[in-house]
C-alpha positions as a Markdown table, in Angstrom:
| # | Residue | x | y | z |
|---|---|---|---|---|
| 1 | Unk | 0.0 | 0.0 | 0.0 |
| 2 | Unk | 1.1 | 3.3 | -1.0 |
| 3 | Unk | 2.2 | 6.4 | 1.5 |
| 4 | Unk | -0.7 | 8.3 | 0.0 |
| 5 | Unk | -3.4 | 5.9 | 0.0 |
| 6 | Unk | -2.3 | 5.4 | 3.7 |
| 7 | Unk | -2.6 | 9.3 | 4.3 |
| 8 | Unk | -5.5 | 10.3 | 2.2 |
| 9 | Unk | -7.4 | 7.0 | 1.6 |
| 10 | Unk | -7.8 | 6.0 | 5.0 |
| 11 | Unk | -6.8 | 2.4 | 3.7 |
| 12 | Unk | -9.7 | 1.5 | 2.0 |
| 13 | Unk | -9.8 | -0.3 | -1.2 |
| 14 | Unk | -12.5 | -1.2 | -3.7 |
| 15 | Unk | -13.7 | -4.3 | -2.1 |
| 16 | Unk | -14.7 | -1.9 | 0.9 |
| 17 | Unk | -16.9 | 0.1 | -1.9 |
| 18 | Unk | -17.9 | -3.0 | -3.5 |
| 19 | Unk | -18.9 | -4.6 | 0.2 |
| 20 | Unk | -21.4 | -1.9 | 0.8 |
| 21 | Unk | -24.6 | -0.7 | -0.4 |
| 22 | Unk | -25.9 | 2.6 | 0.0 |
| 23 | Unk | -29.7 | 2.5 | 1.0 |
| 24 | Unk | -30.0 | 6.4 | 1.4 |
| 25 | Unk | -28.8 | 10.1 | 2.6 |
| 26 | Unk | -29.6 | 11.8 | 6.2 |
| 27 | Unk | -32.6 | 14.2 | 5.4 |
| 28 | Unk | -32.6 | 15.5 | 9.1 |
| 29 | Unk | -30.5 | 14.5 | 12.3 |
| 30 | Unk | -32.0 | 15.2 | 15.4 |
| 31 | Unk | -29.2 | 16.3 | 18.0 |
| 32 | Unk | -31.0 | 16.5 | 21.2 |
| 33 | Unk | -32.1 | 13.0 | 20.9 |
| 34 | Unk | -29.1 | 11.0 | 18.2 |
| 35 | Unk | -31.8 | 10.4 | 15.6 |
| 36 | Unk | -31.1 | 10.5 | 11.7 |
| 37 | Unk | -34.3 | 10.5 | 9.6 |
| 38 | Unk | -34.0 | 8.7 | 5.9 |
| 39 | Unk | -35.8 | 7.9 | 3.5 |
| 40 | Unk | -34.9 | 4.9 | 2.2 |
| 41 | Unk | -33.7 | 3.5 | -1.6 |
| 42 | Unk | -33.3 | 0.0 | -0.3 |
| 43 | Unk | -35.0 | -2.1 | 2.2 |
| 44 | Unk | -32.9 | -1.8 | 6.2 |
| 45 | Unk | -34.1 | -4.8 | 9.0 |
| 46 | Unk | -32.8 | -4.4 | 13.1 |
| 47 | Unk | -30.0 | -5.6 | 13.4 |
| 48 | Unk | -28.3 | -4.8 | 9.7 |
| 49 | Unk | -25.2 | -2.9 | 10.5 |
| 50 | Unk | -25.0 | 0.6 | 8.4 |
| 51 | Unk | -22.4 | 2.9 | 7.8 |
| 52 | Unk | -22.6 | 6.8 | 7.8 |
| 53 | Unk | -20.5 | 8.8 | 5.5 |
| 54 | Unk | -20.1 | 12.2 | 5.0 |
| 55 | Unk | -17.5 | 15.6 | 4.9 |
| 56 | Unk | -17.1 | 14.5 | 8.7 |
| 57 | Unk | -18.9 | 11.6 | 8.9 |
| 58 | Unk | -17.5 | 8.2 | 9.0 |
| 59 | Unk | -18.8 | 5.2 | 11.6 |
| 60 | Unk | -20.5 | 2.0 | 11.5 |
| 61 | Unk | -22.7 | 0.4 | 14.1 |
| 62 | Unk | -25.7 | -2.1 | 14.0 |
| 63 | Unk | -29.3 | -0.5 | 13.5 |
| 64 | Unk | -30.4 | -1.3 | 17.2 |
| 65 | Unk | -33.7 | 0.5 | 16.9 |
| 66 | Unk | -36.3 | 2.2 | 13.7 |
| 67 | Unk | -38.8 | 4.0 | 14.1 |
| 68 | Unk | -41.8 | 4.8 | 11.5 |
| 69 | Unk | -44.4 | 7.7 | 12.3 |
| 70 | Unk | -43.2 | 7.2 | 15.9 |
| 71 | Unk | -44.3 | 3.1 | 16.1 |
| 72 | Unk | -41.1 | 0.8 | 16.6 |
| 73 | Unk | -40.8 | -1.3 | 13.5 |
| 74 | Unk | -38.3 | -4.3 | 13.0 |
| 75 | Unk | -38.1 | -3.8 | 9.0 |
| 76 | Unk | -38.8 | -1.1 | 6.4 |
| 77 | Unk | -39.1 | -1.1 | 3.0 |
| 78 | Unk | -37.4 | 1.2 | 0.1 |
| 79 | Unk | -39.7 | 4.5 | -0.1 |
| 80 | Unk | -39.9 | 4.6 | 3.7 |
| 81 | Unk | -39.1 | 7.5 | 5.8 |
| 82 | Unk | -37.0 | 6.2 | 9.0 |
| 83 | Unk | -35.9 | 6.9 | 12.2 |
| 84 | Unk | -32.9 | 5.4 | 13.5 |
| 85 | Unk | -30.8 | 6.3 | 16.7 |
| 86 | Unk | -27.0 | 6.9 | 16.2 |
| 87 | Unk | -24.0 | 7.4 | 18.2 |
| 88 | Unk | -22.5 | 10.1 | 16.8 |
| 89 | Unk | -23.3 | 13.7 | 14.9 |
| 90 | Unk | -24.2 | 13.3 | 11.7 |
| 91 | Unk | -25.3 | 16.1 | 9.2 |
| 92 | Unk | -28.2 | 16.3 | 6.4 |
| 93 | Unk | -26.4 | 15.2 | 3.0 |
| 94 | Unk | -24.5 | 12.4 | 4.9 |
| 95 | Unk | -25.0 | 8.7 | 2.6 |
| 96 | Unk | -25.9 | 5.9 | 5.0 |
| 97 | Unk | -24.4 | 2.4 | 3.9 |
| 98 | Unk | -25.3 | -1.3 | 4.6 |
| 99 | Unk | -22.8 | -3.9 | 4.3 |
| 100 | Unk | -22.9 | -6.2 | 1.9 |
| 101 | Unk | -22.2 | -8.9 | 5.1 |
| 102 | Unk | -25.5 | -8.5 | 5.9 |
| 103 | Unk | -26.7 | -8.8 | 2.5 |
| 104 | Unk | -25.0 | -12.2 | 1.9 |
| 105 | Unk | -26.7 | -13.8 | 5.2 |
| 106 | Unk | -29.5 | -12.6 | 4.1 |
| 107 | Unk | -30.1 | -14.4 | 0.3 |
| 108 | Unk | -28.4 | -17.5 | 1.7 |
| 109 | Unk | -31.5 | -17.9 | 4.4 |
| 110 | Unk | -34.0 | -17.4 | 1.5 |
């Protein structure tokens, strides 16, 4: 690996880019509370693990809880508008990832 892909690429390659999907952008992050609201492109379940990404955004961690219209909901489908608790800031315009881990595990149990 190359000094500047170590400096400036955070040592990613493109099997990280090819391991994730994105499934949609932050419309609105609640700071009082830790909740990002999205409206999704692809379908997210509890207990996927998502990535957020933005100009100072980058960190992964497992959907624990999403909301719809305030009811707790264990899946959601693309179209929906979601609320999901996060453990850091996060800023409208951010692209929210799921790995393609989870995506795997899930076509193998079909």
């Amino acid at each position: 690996m190359g000094l500047l892909r170590r400096l400036f690429g955070r040592g990613r390659t493109a099997d990280d880019a090819a391991a994730r999907q994105e499934i949609g952008r932050v419309e609105d992050y609640y700071g009082k509370i830790g909740v990002i609201a999205i409206k999704l492109t692809k379908p997210l379940e509890v207990g996927d693990r998502i990535q957020v990404r933005g100009h100072t955004t980058d960190f992964s961690q497992p959907v624990k809880s999403m909301h719809i219209e305030h009811e707790s909901v264990d899946s959601a489908r693309r179209g929906s508008a979601v609320g999901i608790r996060v453990k850091k800031r996060c800023r409208r315009g951010d692209r929210v990832f799921k790995f393609a881990s989870e995506l795997a595990k899930k076509q193998a149990s079909r």
